[in-house]
C-alpha positions as CSV (number, residue, x, y, z in Angstrom):
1,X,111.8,35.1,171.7
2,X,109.9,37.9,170.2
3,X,108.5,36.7,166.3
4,X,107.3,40.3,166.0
5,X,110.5,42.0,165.9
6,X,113.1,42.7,162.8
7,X,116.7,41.0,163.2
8,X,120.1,41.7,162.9
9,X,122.7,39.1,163.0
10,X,126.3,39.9,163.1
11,X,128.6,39.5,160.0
12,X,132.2,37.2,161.0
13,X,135.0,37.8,158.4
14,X,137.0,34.9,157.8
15,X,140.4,34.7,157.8
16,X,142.4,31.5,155.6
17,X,145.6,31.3,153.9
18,X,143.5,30.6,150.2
19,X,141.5,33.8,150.7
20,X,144.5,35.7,151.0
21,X,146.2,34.2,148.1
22,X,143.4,34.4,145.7
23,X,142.7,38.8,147.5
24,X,139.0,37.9,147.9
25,X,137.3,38.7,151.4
26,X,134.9,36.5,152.5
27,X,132.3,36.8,155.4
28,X,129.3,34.7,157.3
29,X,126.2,36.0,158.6
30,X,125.3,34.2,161.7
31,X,122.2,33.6,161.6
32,X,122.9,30.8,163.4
33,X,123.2,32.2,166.5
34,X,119.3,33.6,166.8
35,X,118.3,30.8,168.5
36,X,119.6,26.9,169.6
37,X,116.6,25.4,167.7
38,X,114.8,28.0,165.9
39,X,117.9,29.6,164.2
40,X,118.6,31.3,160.8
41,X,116.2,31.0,158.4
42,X,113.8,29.1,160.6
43,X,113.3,32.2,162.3
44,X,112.5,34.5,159.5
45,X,110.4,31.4,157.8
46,X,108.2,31.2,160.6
47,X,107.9,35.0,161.8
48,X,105.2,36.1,159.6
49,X,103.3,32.8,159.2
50,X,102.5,32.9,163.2
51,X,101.7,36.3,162.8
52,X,99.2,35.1,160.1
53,X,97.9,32.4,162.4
54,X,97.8,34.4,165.0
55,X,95.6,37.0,162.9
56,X,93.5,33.9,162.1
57,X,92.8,33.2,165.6
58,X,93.9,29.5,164.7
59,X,95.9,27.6,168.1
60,X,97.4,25.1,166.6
61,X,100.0,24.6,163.5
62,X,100.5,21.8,161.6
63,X,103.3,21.0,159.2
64,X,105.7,18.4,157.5
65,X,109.1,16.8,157.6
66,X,111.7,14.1,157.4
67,X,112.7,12.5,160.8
68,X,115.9,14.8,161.0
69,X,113.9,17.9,159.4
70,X,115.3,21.0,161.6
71,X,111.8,22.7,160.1
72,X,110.3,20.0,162.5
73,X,111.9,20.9,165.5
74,X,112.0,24.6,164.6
75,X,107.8,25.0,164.1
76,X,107.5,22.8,167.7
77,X,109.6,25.3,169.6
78,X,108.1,28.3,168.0
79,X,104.6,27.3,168.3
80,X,105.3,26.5,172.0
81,X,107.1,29.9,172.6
82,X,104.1,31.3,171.0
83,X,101.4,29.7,172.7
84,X,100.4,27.2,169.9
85,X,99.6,23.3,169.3
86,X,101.6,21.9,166.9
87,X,101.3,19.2,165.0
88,X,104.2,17.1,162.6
89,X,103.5,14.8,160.0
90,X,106.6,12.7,159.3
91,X,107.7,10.6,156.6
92,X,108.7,7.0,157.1
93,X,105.5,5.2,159.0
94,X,108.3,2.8,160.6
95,X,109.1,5.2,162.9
96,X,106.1,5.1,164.6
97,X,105.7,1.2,165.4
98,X,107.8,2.0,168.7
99,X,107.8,6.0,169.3
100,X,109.6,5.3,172.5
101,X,112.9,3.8,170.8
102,X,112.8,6.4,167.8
103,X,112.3,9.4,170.6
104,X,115.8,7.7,171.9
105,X,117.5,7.4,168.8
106,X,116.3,10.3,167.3
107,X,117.8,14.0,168.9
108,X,115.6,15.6,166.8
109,X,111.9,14.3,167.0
110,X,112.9,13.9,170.8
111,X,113.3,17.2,171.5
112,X,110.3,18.4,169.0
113,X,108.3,15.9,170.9
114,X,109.3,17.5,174.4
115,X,108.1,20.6,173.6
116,X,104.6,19.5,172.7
117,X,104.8,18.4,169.2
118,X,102.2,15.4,168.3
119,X,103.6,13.4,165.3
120,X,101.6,11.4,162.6
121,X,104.0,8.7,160.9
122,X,103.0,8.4,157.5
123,X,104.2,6.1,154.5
124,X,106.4,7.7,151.8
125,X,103.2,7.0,149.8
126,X,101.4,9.0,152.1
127,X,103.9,11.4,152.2
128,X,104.0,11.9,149.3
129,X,99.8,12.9,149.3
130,X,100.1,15.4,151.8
131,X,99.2,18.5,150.2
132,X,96.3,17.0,148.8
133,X,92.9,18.3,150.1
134,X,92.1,14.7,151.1
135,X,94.8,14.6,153.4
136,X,94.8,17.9,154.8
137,X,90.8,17.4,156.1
138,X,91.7,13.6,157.4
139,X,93.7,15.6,159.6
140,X,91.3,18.2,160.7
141,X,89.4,15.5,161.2
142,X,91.6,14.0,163.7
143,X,92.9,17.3,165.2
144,X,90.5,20.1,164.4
145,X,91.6,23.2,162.8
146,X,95.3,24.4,162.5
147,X,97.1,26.6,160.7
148,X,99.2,25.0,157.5
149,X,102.6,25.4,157.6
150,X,104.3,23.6,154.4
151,X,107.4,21.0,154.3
152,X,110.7,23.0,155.4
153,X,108.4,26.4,156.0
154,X,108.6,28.1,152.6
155,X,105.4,29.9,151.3
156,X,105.2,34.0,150.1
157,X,105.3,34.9,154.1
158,X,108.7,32.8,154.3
159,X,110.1,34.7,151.9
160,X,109.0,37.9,153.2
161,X,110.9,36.8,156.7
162,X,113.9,36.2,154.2
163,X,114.0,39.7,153.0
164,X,114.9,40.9,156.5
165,X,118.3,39.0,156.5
166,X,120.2,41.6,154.8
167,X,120.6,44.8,156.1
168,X,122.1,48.5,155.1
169,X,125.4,47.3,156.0
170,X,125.0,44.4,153.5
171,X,125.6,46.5,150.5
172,X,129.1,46.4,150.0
173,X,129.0,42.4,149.4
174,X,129.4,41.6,145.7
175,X,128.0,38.5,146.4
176,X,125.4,36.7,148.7
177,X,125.7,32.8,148.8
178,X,123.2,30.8,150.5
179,X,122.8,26.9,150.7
180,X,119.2,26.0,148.8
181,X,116.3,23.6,150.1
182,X,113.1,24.2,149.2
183,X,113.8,28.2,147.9
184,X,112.6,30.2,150.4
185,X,115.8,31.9,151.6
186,X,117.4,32.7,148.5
187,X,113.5,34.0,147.2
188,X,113.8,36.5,150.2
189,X,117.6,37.0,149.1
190,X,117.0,38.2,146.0
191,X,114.5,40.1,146.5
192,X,116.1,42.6,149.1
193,X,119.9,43.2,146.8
194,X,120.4,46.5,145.6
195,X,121.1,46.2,141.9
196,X,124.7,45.3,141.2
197,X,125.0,42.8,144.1
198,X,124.0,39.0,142.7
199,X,122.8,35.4,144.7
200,X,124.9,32.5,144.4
201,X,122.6,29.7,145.3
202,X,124.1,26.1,146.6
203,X,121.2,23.4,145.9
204,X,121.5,20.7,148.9
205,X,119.9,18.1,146.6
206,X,119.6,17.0,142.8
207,X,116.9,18.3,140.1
208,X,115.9,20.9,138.0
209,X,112.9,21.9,140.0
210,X,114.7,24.6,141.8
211,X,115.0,27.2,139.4
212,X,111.0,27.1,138.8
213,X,110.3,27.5,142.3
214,X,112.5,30.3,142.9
215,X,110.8,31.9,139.7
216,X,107.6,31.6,141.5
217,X,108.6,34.2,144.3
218,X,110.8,36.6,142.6
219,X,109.2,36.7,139.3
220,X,111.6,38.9,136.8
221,X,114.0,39.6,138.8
222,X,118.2,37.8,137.0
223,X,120.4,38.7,139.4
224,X,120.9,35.3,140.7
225,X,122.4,31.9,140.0
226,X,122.6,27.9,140.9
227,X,125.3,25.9,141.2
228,X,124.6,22.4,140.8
229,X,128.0,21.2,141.8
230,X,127.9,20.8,145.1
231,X,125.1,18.3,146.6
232,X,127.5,15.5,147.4
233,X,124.9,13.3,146.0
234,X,121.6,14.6,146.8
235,X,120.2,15.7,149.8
236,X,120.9,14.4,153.1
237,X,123.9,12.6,151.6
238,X,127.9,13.7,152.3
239,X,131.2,11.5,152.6
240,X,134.8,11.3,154.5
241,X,135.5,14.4,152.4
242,X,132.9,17.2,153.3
243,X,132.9,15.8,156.9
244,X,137.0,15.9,156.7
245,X,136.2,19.7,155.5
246,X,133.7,20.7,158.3
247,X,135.7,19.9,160.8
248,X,139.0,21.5,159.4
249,X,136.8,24.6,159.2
250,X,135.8,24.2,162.7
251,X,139.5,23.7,163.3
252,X,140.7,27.1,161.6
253,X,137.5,29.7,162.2
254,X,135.4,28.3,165.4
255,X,132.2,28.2,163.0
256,X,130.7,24.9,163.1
257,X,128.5,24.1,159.5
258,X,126.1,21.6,159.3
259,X,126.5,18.7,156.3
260,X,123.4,19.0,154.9
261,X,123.1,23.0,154.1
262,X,125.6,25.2,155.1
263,X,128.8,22.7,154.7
264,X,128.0,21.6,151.0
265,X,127.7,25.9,150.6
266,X,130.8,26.8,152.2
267,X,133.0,23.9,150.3
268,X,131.6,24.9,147.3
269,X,132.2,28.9,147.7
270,X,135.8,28.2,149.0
271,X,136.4,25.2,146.0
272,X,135.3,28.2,143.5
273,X,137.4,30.6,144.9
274,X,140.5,28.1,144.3
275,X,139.3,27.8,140.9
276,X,139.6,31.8,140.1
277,X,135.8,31.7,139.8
278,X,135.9,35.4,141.2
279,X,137.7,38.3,140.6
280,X,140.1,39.5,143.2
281,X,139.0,42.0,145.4
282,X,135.5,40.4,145.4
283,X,133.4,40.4,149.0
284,X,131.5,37.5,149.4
285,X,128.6,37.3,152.2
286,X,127.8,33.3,152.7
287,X,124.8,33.1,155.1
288,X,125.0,30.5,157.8
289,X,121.1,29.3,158.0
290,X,121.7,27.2,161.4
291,X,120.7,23.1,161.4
292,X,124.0,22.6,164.0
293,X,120.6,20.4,166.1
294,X,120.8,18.0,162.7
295,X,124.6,17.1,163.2
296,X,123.9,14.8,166.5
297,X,121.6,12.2,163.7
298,X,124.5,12.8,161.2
299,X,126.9,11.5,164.1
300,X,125.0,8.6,164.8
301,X,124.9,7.3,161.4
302,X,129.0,7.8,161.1
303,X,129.5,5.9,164.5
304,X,127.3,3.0,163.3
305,X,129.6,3.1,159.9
306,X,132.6,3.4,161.9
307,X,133.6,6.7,160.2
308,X,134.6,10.2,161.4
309,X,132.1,12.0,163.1
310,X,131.5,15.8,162.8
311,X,133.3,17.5,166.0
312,X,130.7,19.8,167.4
313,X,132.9,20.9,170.4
């Protein structure tokens, strides 16, 4: 996998019976198909940021996430496809009383951990710290010097990466939708449309804080927008109904979503169109930022709740 190389990622028209009632043509970038682990925005989040470390001469990084975080997994296979150490500090310190049985249970850490990743379990207290100067040198103190990578990747080099996701070709999209995390993706978005195209952003979890993070990286730019509707509860959280919907889409286009990003996006975008939120003859663009690795730890808590489990085959 090259990280010094520019992108392009195919554009999949889909094709149900509500799109053709309501005349609005609707399309997914798969960016999820760059890579099994490092995939969609991962990729361009990370592309310039180990350039930088590179340019730093630094050999390890070191950076921050949940125990299902695909920025986790993502940063370990990248840093060991590009020669680095890397380094993941995780929230919930109860995972690391028996790292064998969590490495079993969990896909993710497993696999982050088989390609060379060393974990610190913190606290949520601790986690909480971890952008505080304090913590940063207790860890240089235990591992030496790395390069700092933030939780889920997003810093003004993630956001350049972002701006490489639309192409020439992109143009003639009305809109560009895009599931929301930490703002990164959508920054790079709206940075890179041509004037009278506009971002519809789908926050995966509650709060206001959004907006003023996004504001941080695109600075006066309007042509852009968050709907709040669509989080299912906050982040991380879903029911019978968007898992019912992600496998129906599965069912009728062969794209699987994930039920943290890209699922709570798509159900929104198609439950808008229903509602005559856009005009016909609109073309809609919806960006597919990968995390298909996160659905096997989705699975695992709907087995143990005896409820439907997303069908990844």
């Amino acid at each position: 996998m090259n990280f010094n190389t520019i992108i392009k990622t195919k554009n999949q028209q889909i094709f149900l019976p509500i799109l053709k009632e309501k005349k609005i043509e609707l399309f997914i970038k798969r960016e999820d198909l760059i890579h099994p682990f490092v995939s969609g925005n991962k990729f361009r989040k990370l592309k310039y940021n180990l350039q930088e470390a590179k340019k730093l001469k630094k050999n390890a990084l070191l950076t921050f996430g949940g125990a299902f975080s695909n920025h986790i997994l993502a940063t370990a296979v990248a840093g060991k496809l590009a020669g680095f150490k890397t380094f993941g500090i995780i929230r919930g310190d109860e995972l690391g009383k028996n790292l064998e049985e969590t490495l079993k249970e969990n896909a993710t850490l497993r696999e982050a951990h088989k390609n060379g990743m060393k974990f610190q379990f913190v606290s949520r207290e601790q986690y909480r710290q971890k952008s505080s100067f304090g913590f940063v040198e207790k860890m240089k103190n235990k591992w030496g010097d790395f390069y700092l990578i933030p939780e889920g990747g997003t810093n003004y080099l993630a956001v350049k990466g972002c701006e490489e996701i639309l192409t020439k070709e992109d143009q003639q999209f009305n809109y560009i939708c895009a599931a929301v995390g930490t703002g990164g993706t959508i920054s790079g978005l709206i940075k890179s449309l041509k004037k009278d195209q506009k971002v519809i952003g789908f926050p995966a979890l509650k709060g206001n804080f959004l907006s003023e993070e996004i504001k941080k990286y695109t600075i006066k730019n309007d042509n852009w927008s968050l709907i709040k509707d669509y989080h299912f509860g906050g982040y991380a959280k879903f029911n019978d109904h968007l898992v019912d919907f992600i496998n129906t889409f599965k069912e009728e286009t062969s794209i699987l979503l994930d039920p943290i990003y890209t699922g709570k996006m798509l159900f929104g975008i198609l439950d808008l169109i229903r509602k005559e939120h856009f005009s016909e003859g609109t073309k809609i663009l919806a960006i597919h930022t990968g995390g298909i690795q996160g659905i096997e730890g989705v699975n695992q808590k709907l087995k143990k709740l005896n409820q439907e489990i997303i069908k990844v085959l």
